[in-house]
C-alpha positions in Angstrom: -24.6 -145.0 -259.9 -27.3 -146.8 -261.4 -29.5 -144.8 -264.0 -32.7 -144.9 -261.4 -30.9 -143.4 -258.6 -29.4 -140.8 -260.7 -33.2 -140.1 -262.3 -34.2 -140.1 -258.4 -31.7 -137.6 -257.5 -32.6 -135.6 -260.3 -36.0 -134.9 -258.9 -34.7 -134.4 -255.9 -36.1 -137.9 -254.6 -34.5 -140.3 -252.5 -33.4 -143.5 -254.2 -35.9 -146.8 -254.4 -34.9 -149.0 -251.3 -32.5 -151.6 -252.1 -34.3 -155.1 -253.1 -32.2 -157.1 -250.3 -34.1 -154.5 -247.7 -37.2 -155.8 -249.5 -37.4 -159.2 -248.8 -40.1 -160.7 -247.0 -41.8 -164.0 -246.3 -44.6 -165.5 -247.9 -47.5 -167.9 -246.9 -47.9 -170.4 -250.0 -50.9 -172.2 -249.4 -51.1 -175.5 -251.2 -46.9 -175.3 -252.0 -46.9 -178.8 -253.1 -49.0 -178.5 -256.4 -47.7 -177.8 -259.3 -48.2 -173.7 -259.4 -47.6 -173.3 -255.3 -44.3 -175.7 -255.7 -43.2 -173.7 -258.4 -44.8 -170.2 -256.9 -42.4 -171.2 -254.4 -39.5 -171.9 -255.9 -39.2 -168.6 -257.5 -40.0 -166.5 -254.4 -37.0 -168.8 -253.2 -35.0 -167.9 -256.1 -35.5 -163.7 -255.6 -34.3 -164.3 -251.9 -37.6 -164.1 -250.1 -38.3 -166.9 -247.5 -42.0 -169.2 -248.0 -44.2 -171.1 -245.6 -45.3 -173.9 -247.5 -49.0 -175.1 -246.0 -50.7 -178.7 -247.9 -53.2 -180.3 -246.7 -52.2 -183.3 -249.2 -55.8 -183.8 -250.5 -56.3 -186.8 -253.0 -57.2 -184.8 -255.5 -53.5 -185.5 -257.0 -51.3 -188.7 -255.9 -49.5 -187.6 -252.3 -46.2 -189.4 -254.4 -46.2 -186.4 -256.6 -47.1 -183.5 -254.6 -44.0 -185.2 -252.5 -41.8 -184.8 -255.6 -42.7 -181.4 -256.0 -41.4 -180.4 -252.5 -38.4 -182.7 -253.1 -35.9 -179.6 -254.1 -38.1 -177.1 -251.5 -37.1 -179.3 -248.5 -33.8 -178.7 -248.6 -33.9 -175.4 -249.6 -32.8 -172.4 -247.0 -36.0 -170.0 -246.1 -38.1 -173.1 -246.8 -40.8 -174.4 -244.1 -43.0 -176.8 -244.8 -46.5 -177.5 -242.9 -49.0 -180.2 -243.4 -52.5 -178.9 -242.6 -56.2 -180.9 -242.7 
């Protein structure tokens, strides 16, 4: 027993939900910058699933917004859309 749910039984209280019952899926807009790539990845990393939307404006070279999905694309819970 973990020392929450014994300070939640305690009080009488059920336990916190599990964090696997948690997850959810986030909308990352502009996932192939540097903060939504990486935004991404870590969402990724805690087991929640991301929709990636970039509208590859040339603010930044397409080449590297590209390498910043490189390790997202293959990732499971990953989508990926290109908007305008």
């Amino acid at each position: 027993m973990t020392y929450l749910t014994s300070l939640f039984n305690s009080v009488g209280m059920p336990p916190p939900p599990d964090r696997r019952s948690l997850m959810a899926t986030y909308v990352v807009t502009g996932c192939a910058g540097f903060i939504g790539s990486h935004l991404s990845e870590q969402l990724l990393d805690r087991g929640d699933s991301v929709v990636g939307i970039d509208s590859f404006t040339p603010y930044y070279a397409r080449c590297l917004k590209e390498h910043n999905l490189g390790g997202l694309r293959t990732r499971s819970g990953f989508r990926m859309f290109e908007g305008l």
